[in-house]
Residue, then its C-alpha position, 0 to 999 in steps of 0.5 A: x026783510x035783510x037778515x041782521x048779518x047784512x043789515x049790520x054790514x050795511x049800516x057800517x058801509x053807508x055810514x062810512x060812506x055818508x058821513x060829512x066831514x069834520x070841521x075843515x083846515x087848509x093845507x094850501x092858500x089861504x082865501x079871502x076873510x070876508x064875503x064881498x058885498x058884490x059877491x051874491x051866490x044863490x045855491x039850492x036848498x032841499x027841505x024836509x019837515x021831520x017824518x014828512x013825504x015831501x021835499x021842498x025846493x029853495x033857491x037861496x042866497x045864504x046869509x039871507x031867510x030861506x025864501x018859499x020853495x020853487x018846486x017840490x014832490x012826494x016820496x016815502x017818509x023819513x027818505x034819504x034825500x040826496x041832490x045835485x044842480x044841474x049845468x041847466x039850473x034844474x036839481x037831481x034828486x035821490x029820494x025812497x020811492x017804493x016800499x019792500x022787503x029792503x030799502x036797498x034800492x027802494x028809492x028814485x031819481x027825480x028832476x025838479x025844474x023852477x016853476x014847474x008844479x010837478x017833478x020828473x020821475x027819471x027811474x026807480x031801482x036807484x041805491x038807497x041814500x046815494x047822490x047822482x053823479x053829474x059830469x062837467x059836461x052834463x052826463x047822469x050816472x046812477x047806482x042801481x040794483x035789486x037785492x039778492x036772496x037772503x041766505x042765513x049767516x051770509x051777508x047778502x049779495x046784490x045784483x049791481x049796476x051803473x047807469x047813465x040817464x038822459x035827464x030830460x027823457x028818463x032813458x037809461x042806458x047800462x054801463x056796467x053789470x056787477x055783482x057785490x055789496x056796493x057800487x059807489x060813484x066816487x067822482x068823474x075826471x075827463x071822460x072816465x067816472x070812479x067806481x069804489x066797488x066792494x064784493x066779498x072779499x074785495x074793495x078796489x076802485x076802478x075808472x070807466x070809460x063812459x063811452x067805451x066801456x073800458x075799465x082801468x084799475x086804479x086800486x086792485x085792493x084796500x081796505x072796505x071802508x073808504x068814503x069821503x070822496x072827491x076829485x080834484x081840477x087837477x085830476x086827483x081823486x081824495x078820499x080817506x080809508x081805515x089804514x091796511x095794518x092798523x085799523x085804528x088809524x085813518x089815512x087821507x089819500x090822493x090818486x092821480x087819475x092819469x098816472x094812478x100814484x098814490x099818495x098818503x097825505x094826512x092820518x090821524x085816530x080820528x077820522x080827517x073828512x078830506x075834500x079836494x077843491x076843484x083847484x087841487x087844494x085839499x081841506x081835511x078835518x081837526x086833528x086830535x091836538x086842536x080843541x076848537x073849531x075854526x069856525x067861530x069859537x064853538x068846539x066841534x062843529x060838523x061841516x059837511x062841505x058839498x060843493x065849491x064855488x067856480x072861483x074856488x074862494x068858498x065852498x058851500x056846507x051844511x053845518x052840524x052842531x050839538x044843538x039842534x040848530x044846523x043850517x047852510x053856510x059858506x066857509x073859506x079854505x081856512x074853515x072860517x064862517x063867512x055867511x050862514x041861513x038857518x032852517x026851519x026847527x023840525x026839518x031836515x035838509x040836504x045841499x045840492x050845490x050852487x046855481x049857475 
């Protein structure tokens, strides 16, 4: 079992880098105020009852019932589940997998395909509760690694590395070999994918190139705490870090991935759940002087945004609240509800993304 030191530690780092967004507000053009009847997006939906060993596929249209589900597999109960759609319409899946001594790097990439009874096991030793990166152009990246040895009053020291998968055959092939606490795939620009890796005493972030090889530095050094992460059309990548002096202040930020100017864009005492739209637009969460959600009239929802749609009008979120009813929703750039599916009680659920 990890001893209590890197446990801890990495409760605080996965829990800064998994946690979604606040409720969203725009600081660009405003977007329409209502969904087009004509306008019928179906996006992938995967559902757990609670404790369960399965996840269940669901091609939906929000705003409609959750129809049956298309495909589904087994995994280890209460897994994190994580997923992405593919260009092909198939969905990639990161779900606990193996049982051991730390959850780490206990879980597996899956493929699920549409009427297919039997998902695709692609390869094991993928980090814990992270999300497969998907180029624009079709390319698997994973984060993989085993853990180190236990050593009493350190925090543990793993060994890391980035990998590309073929999707349809399971190959792997390594890009990169670290060693550390975390290698984060924080988005992909051109031919470069956003590594936000964390070692002891070091947090920077780094472009690598996924032909070559090749790293670029893009921040040497920052705080450990960043998360949130995404990359604009435009080529910025958005996160948002604990400022370097004051750590009771949260900083919003934009890197231009081309000439690596920083931009601070938003702080608060509160964390802002930046995400960059893939027309350069930046949506971040309420700030301390609003008291209502934008979205209806209940106080503080969660919005999770997990993808935008290609015509950059919506974007697709799972939606929070202090009830136990959450459920998937498309909302505007002004953080206006526009359609909403509610879950099943008892389940937990995770948003791929839109189908193509």
């Amino acid at each position: 079992m990890d001893n209590l030191e890197s446990k801890v530690f990495r409760t605080i780092a996965l829990a800064f880098l998994l946690v979604g967004g606040m409720v969203t507000l725009s600081v660009a053009s405003s977007s329409r105020p209502h969904v087009e009847e004509s306008k019928k997006d179906r996006v992938a939906i995967l559902t757990t009852p609670d404790n369960g060993s399965e996840t269940f596929l669901h091609i939906a249209e929000v705003g409609q019932p959750l129809p049956l589900p298309v495909a589904s597999f087994q995994h280890l109960p209460n897994a994190a589940i994580k997923g992405v759609v593919m260009q092909d319409g198939s969905v990639l899946v990161v779900a606990d997998y193996k049982p051991g001594r730390s959850r780490a790097f206990g879980s597996a990439l899956f493929r699920l395909t549409q009427g297919s009874t039997e998902a695709k096991l692609l390869c094991d030793q993928v980090d814990y509760a992270s999300k497969p990166l998907v180029t624009p152009t079709g390319r698997v990246f994973v984060s993989r690694g085993e853990p180190g040895p236990e050593l009493d009053g350190k925090v543990r020291v793993d060994s890391l590395s980035i990998a590309e998968i073929n999707p349809q055959t399971g190959e792997i092939k390594t890009l990169r070999r670290s060693t550390g606490y975390i290698n984060y795939l924080a988005g992909s620009f051109g031919s470069k994918i956003v590594v936000y890796e964390v070692k002891p005493g070091l947090a920077r972030l780094l472009a690598i190139d996924i032909d070559m090889g090749a790293e670029i530095m893009l921040m040497s050094s920052m705080p450990g705490f960043a998360r949130d992460f995404s990359v604009t059309g435009n080529g910025y990548l958005v996160f948002e870090n604990r400022d370097s002096e004051r750590r009771d202040l949260w900083i919003a930020e934009r890197i231009n991935l081309v000439s690596g100017k920083v931009e601070r864009i938003k702080e608060a005492t509160s964390p802002l759940g930046p995400y960059g739209w893939s027309d350069g637009k930046i949506t971040w969460s309420n700030l301390p002087e609003n008291t209502k959600s934008r979205l209806g009239t209940t106080p503080m929802k969660l919005v999770d945004i997990q993808a935008v749609s290609s015509d950059n009008e919506t974007a697709l979120a799972y939606i929070v609240q202090k009830s136990s009813d959450s459920y998937v929703a498309l909302v505007n750039s002004k953080g206006e509800e526009l359609v909403a599916t509610h879950l099943p009680p008892h389940t937990s659920f995770s948003v791929a993304g839109f189908m193509p």
